[in-house]
C-alpha positions as CSV (number, residue, x, y, z in Angstrom):
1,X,0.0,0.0,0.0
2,X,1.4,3.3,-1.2
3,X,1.9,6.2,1.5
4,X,-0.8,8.4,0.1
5,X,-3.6,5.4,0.5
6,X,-2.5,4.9,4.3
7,X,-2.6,8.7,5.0
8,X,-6.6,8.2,3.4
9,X,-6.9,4.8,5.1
10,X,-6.0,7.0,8.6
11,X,-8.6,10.1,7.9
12,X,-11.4,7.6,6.7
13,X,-10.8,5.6,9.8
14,X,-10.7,8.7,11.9
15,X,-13.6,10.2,10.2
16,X,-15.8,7.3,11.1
17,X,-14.1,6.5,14.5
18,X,-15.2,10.5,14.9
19,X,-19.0,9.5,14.1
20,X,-19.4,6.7,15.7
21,X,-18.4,8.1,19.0
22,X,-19.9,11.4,18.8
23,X,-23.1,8.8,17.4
24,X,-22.9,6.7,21.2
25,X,-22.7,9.8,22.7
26,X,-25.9,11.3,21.3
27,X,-28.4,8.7,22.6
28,X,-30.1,9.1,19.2
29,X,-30.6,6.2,16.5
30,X,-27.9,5.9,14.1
31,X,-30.2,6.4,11.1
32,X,-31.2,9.8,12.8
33,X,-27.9,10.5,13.6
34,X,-26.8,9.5,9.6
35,X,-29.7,11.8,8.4
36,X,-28.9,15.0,10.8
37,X,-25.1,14.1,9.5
38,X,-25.8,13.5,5.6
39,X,-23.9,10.2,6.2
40,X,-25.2,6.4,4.7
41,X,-26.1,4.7,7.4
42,X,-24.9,1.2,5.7
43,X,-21.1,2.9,5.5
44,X,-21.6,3.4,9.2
45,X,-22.2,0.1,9.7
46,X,-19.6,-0.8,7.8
47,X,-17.1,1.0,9.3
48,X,-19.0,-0.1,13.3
49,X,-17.7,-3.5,12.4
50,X,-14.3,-2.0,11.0
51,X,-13.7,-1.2,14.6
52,X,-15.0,-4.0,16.4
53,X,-13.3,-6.7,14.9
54,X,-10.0,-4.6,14.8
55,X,-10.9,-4.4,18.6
56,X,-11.9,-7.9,19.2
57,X,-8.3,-8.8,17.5
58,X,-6.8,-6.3,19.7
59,X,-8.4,-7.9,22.9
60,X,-7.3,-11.6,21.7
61,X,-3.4,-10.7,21.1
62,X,-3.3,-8.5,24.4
63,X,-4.9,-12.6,26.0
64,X,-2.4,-14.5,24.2
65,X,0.8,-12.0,24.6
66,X,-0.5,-12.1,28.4
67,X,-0.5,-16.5,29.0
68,X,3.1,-16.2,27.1
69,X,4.6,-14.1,29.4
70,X,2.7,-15.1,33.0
71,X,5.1,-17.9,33.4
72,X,7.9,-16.0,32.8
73,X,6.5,-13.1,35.2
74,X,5.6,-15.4,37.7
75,X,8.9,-16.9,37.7
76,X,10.6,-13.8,38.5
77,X,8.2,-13.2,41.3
78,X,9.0,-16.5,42.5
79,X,13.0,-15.6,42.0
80,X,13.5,-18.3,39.4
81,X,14.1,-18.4,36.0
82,X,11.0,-20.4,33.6
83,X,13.3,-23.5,34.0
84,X,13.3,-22.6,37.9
85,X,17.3,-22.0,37.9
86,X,17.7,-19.4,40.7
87,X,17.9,-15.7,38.6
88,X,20.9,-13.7,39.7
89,X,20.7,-10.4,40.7
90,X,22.9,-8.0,41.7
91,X,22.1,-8.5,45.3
92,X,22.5,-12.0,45.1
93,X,26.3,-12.0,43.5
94,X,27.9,-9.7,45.4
């Protein structure tokens, strides 16, 4: 993808990220809100499921990156290495 359809890529998906919450926030449906805003409602929804699976994928690497590094967190809480060899610090060595 070139550099000029990344920078359009960013203001389309700011543009809509900019409806769609200013949308929540108005506590009116979101064909009223589309109408008031001369926007198609079907590109809204189209772009509301943009944003939800980007989240949804954003919440399921955030889980996995999180169970591959608890062992090695907890081992260090624990003072051990994942293979439970004690760690060295550098109040331990001296």
């Amino acid at each position: 993808m070139s550099g000029r359809s990344k920078e359009k890529d960013r203001e389309r998906s700011w543009f809509w990220k900019n409806h769609l919450d200013q949308w929540s926030r108005s506590g009116i449906t979101q064909n009223a809100y589309c109408k008031a805003n001369d926007l198609k409602s079907n590109r809204m929804t189209y772009w509301k499921n943009i944003f939800k699976r980007r989240s949804a994928k954003l919440r399921q690497d955030h889980s996995l990156l999180k169970a591959s590094t608890g062992s090695t967190r907890e081992a260090r809480q624990a003072g051990t290495a994942p293979d439970r060899s004690p760690i060295k610090t550098a109040r331990s060595s001296a």
